[in-house]
C-alpha positions in Angstrom: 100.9 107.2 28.4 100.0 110.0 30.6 100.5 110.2 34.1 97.9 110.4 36.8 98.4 113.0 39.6 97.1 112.3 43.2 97.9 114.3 46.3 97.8 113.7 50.1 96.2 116.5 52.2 98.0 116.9 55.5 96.2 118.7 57.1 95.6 116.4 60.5 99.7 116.0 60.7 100.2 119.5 60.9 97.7 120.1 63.5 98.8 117.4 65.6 103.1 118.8 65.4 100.8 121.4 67.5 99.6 119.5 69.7 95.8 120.2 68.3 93.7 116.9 68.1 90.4 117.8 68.0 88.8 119.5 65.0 86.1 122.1 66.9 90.3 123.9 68.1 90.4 125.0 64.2 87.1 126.5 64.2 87.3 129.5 66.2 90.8 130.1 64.3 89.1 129.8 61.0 86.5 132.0 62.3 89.0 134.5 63.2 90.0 134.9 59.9 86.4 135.4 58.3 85.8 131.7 57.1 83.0 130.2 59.2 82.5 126.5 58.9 79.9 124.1 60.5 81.3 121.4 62.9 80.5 119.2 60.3 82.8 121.0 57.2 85.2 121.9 59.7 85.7 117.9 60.8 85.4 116.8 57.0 88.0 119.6 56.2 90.5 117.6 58.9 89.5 114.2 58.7 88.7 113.3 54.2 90.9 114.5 51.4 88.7 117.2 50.0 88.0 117.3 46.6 87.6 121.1 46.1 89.0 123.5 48.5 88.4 127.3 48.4 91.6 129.5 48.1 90.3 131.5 51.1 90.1 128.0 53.4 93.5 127.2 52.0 95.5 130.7 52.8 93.5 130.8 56.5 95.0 127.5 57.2 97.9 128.4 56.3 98.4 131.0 57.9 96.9 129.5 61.2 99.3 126.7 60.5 102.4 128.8 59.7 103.0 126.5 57.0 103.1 126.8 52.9 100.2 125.2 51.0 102.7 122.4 49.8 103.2 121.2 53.8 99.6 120.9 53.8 99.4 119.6 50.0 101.6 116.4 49.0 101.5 116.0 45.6 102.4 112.4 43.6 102.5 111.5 40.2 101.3 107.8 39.6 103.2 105.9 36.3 100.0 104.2 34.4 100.7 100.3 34.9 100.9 98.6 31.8 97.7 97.7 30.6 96.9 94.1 30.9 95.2 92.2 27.3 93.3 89.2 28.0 95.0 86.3 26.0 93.3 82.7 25.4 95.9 81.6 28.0 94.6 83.6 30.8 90.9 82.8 30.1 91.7 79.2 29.3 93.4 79.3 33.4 90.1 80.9 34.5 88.3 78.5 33.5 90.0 75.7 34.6 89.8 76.7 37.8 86.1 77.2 37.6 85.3 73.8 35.9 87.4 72.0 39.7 84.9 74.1 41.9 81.2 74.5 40.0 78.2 73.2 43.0 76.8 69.9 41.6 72.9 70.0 40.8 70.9 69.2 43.7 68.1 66.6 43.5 64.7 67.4 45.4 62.8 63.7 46.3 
């Protein structure tokens, strides 16, 4: 089986070991440094995981953050569970339980 990766962006911790809490203080940094975001990226940026991330963003933070892409980037690997097979035993359990709690037909007079 293969593992999954998953990672957890940090980027909200590191700015609050500063003392930074609101998103529109990274802008005019970012800006500084030639990336220029909307209110809206820059807040998505802090707040949500993002999916793609330019190297340019990623370096400017850093360096804004005086921190190494792997303080902003925490990387897990995930072991696959074992995969579950659907015996008579389970469904025979399932429905069971359904046949103690099915409505009863209703009769209209």
């Amino acid at each position: 089986m293969t593992k999954k990766m998953t990672y957890r962006w940090q980027l909200r911790e590191r700015m609050a070991e500063r003392g930074w809490w609101k998103t529109t203080d990274l802008a005019p940094l970012l800006a500084d440094r030639g990336i220029h975001l909307s209110a809206a990226q820059t807040y998505r940026l802090v707040a949500h995981t993002p999916e793609r991330l330019s190297l340019d963003v990623l370096a400017a933070l850093c360096d804004i953050l005086g921190c190494s892409p792997a303080e902003l980037i925490e990387i897990h690997a995930v072991e696959p569970h074992a995969q579950r097979t659907g015996t008579d035993e389970t469904i025979g359990d399932i429905t069971k339980i359904r046949a103690g709690i099915r409505p009863k037909r209703a009769r209209v007079t």
